[in-house]
C-alpha positions in Angstrom: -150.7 76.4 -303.5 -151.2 72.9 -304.9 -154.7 72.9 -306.8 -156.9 70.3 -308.3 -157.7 70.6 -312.1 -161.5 70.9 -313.3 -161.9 69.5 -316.8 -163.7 71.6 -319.8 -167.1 71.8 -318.6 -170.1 72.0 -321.3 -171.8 73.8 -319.1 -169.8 76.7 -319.9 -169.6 79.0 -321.5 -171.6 77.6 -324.1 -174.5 76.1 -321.3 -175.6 73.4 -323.8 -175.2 70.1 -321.7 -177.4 69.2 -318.9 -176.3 69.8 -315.4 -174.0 66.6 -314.1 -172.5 66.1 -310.8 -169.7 64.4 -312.2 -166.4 65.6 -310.5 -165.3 63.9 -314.1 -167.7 66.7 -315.8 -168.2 68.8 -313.6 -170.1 72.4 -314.4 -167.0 74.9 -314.5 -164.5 75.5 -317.0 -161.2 74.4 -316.6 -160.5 76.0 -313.8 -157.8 75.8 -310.4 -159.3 74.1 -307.1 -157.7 74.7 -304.2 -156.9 71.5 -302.9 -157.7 71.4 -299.0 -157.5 68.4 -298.1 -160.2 67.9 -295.4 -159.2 66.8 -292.1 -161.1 63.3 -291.6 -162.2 64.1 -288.4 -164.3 67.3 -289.8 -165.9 66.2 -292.6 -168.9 68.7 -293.0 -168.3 71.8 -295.1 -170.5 74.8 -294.9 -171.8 76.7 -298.5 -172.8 79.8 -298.1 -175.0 82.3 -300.5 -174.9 85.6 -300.6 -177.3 88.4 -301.2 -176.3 91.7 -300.1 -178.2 92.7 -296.8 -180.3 89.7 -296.9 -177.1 87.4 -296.7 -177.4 88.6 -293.0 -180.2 85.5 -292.9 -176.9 83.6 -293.2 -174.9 85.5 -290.1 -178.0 84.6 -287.7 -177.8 80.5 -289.2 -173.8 80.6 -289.2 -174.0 82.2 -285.6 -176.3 78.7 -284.5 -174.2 76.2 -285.5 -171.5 77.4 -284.3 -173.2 77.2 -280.7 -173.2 73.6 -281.5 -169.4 73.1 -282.1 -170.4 70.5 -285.6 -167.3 68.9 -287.3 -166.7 71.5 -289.8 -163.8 71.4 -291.6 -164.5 74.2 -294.4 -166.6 77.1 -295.6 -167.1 78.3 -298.8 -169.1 81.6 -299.1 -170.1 84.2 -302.0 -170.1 87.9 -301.4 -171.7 88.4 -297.7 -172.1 85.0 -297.9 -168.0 85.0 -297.5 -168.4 87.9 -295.3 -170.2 86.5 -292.3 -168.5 82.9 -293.3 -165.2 84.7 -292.4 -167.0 85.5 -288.7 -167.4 81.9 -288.3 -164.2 80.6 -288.8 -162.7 83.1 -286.5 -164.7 82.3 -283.3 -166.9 85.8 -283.7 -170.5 84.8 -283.6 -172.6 87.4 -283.1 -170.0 90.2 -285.0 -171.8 90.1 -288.3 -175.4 91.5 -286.9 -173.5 93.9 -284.7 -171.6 96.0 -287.0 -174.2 95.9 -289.7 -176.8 97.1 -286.8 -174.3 99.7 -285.9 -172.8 100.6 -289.3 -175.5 100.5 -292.2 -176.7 103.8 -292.1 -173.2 105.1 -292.2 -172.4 106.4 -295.9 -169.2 104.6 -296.2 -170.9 101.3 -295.5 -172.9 101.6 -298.8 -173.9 104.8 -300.3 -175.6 105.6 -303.9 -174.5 109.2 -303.1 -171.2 108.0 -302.7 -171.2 105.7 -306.1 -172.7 108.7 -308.0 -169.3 110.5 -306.4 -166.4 108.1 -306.7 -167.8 104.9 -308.6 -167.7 102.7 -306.0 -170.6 102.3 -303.3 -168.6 101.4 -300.8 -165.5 103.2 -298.9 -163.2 99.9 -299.1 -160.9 101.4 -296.4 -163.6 101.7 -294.1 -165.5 98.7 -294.7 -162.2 96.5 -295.0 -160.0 98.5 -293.2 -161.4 100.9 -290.2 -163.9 98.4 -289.3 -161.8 94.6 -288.5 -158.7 96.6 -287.6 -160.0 98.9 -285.4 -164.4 99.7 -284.5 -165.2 95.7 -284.6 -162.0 93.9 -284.2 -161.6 90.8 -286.7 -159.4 87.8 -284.9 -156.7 87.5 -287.6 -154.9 85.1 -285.6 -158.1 82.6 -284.3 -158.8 82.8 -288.3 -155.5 81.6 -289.4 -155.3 78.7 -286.7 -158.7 77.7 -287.1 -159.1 74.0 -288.6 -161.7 75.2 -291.0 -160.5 76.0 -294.5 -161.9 79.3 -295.8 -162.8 79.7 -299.1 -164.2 83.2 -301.1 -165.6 82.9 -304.5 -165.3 85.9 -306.9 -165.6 85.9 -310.9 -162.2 86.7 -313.1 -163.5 89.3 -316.0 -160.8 88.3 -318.0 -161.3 84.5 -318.1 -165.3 84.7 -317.1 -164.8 81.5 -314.3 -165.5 81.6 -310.8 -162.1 81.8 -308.9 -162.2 79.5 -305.4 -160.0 81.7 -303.7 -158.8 79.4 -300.3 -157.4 82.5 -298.1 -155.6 81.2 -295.1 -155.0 84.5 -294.2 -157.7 87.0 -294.0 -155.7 89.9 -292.5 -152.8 89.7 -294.9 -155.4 89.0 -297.9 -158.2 90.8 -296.8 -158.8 92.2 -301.0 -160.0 88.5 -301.5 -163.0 88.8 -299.3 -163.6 92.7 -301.0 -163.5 91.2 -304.2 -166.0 88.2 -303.5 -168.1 90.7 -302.3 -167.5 93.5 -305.0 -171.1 93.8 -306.6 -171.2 94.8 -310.7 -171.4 97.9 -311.9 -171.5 99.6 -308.7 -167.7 98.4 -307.6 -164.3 99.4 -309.1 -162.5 96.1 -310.5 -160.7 94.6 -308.0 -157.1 92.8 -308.5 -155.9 90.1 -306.1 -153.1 87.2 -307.0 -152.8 89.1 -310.5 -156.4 88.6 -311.5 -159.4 91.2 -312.3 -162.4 90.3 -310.2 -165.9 91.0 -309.0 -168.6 89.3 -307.0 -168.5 85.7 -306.6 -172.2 85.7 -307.7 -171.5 86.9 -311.5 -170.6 83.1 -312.1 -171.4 80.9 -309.0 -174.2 81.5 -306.4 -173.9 78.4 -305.1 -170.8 76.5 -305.2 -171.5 73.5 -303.7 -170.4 71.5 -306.6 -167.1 72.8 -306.7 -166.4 72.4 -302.9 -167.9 68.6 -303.4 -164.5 68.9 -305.8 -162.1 69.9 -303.3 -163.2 67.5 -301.0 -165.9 68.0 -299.2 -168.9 65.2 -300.0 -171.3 66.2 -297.1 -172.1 69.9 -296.9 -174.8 71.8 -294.9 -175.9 74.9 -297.6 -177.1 78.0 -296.3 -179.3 79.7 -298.7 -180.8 82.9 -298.4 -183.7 82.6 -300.8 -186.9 80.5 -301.0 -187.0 78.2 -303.8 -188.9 79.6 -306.2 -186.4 82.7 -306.2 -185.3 83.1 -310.3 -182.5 84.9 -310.8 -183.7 88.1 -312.8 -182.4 88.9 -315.8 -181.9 92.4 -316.0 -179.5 91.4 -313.2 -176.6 91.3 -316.1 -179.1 93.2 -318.9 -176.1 96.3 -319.1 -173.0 93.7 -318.9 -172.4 94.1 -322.4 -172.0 97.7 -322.3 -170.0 98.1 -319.3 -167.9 95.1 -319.4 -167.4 94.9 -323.1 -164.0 94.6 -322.8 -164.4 91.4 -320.9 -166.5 89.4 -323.1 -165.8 85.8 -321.6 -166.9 87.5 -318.5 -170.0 89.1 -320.1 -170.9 85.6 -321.1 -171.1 83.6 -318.0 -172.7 87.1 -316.3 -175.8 86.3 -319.2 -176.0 82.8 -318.2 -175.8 83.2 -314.4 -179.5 82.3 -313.9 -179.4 78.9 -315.6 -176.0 78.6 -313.5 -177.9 79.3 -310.4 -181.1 77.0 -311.2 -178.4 74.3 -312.1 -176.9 74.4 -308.6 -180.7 74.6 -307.4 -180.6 71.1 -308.9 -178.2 69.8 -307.1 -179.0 70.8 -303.7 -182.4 69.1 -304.1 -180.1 66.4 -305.2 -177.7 66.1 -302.6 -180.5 66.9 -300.0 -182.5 63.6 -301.4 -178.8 61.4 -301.5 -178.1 62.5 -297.7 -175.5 64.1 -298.6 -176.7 68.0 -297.8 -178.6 69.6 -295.5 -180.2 72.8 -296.4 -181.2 75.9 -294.4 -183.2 78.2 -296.0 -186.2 80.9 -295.9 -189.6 79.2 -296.7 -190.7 82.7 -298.1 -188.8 85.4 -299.4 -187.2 87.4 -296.8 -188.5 90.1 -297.2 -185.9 93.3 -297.4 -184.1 94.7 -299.9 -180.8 94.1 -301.4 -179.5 97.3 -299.7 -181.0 98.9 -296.7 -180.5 101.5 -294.4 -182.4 100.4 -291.4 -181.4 98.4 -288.9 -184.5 97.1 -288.0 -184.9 95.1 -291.2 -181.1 93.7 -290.3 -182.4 92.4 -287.2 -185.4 90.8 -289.1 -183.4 89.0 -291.1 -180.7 87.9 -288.8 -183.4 86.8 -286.4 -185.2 84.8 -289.1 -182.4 82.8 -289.8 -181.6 82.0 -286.5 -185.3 81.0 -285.9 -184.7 78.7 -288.9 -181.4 77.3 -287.8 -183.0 76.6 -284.5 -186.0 75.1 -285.6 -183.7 72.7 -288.1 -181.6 71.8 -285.7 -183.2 68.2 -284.6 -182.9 66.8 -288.0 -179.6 68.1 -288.3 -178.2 66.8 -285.2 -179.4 63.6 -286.6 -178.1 63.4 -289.9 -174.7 64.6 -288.8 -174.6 61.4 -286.7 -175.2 59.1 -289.6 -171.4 59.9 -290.5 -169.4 62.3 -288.0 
């Protein structure tokens, strides 16, 4: 797969430098791009945050634009973020909020019981399995034909980057989008293309300067926090126990808040330049990481869409200033 190569960053993993935009100092360590070559006539990328159950905000935005058939030509998502992204791109809207309406208070969707048991809170052959092959059929082949390049971030403990994993085939590489998803401590490791990984929001919550790098210079982000959200720090306070024998790893885990507040910067940035165009809750949205109930789903999801709706003059407009 031809790639694009990211030059040292000081941002990592030693996060003296300021935060550039630079694609000539850019934020990462050296790391693989995919190159994707966006299509001219689809210039708008779509970067999508995560957040567990809350990233369902992002399903009820996602299923909105779609409605409005925009010019995308690419998606990068993190964790759910990547999971309802995935929705998108292969023509589903409205599959996200229906299976996790129909499936979240099933055990083998996410289960503490079940992580006490077997280490992992999720049953991966259910969720990635069971559910797009056979209870909520995933289109494999409107995914694989779709002009939108798809693109799951997920963190390598052995090299502590965030991989940009560009899957052109979700069916036959479905363990990319598990392991983009794969939240710490609570998720076995998972190994795809001969790397160890975990949840793309160890290293980068918010890649839009990375897919400014492959290509895309006008993005619309989909965040699923206010901003004032700080990214805690107990969120990686055990790393260094449990992933001691990933220290590089352990590392960027430590610094993922002044990561995140980083890429906080540049959205602001890019939303000032007219180069971005941000969707995201004015208050915090109010439900948990994890829940059972699929009423606070259907909060979420609605909010979103309200947003999305309500956003969608100013959008319209600025995606005519260039598409």
């Amino acid at each position: 797969m031809p790639v694009c190569l990211m030059k040292p960053s000081p941002f990592f993993p030693a996060m003296t430098a300021d935060f550039t935009d630079s694609i000539d100092d850019t934020p990462f360590l050296r790391s693989n791009l995919p190159a994707l070559n966006p299509d001219p006539a689809r210039p708008i990328g779509l970067v999508v945050e995560g957040g567990g159950c809350r990233g369902i905000y992002a399903a009820g935005v996602l299923d909105v634009l779609y409605e409005e058939e925009l010019p995308v030509g690419g998606l990068a998502g993190v964790s759910a973020g990547a999971i309802h992204g995935a929705s998108f791109v292969s023509g589903q809207p409205g599959r996200s909020i229906r299976f996790y309406e129909r499936f979240c208070r099933d055990d083998r969707f996410f289960s503490v019981r079940r992580w006490l048991r077997t280490g992992n809170l999720i049953d991966p052959d259910f969720c990635y399995r069971e559910i797009p092959e056979k209870l909520d059929p995933f289109d494999g082949e409107t995914f694989r034909t779709s002009p939108v390049r798809f693109v799951a971030a997920a963190s390598n403990l052995e090299t502590g980057r965030c991989e940009y994993l560009h899957i052109p085939d979700l069916t036959a590489e479905i363990d990319g989008l598990r392991a983009s998803a794969s939240l710490p401590y609570v998720s076995p490791v998972v190994e795809f293309r001969g790397m160890k990984l975990l949840d793309g929001g160890c290293t980068d919550r918010v890649p839009l300067a990375a897919f400014e790098a492959m290509g895309f210079a006008r993005n619309i982000v989909i965040l699923t926090h206010p901003r004032e959200h700080r990214v805690r720090d107990f969120d990686a306070a055990a790393a260094r126990f449990v992933y001691r024998r990933y220290p590089k790893f352990v590392r960027a885990f430590e610094e993922s808040g002044r990561v995140y507040e980083a890429a906080q910067a540049l959205v602001e940035k890019r939303s000032k330049e007219g180069r971005a165009f941000v969707i995201r809750p004015a208050r915090p949205i109010g439900i948990p990481r994890l829940t059972h109930k699929p009423e606070e789903i259907r909060r979420a999801y609605e909010l979103g869409r309200r947003d999305a709706k309500a956003s969608l003059p100013a959008l319209l407009a600025w995606v005519s200033t260039f598409a």
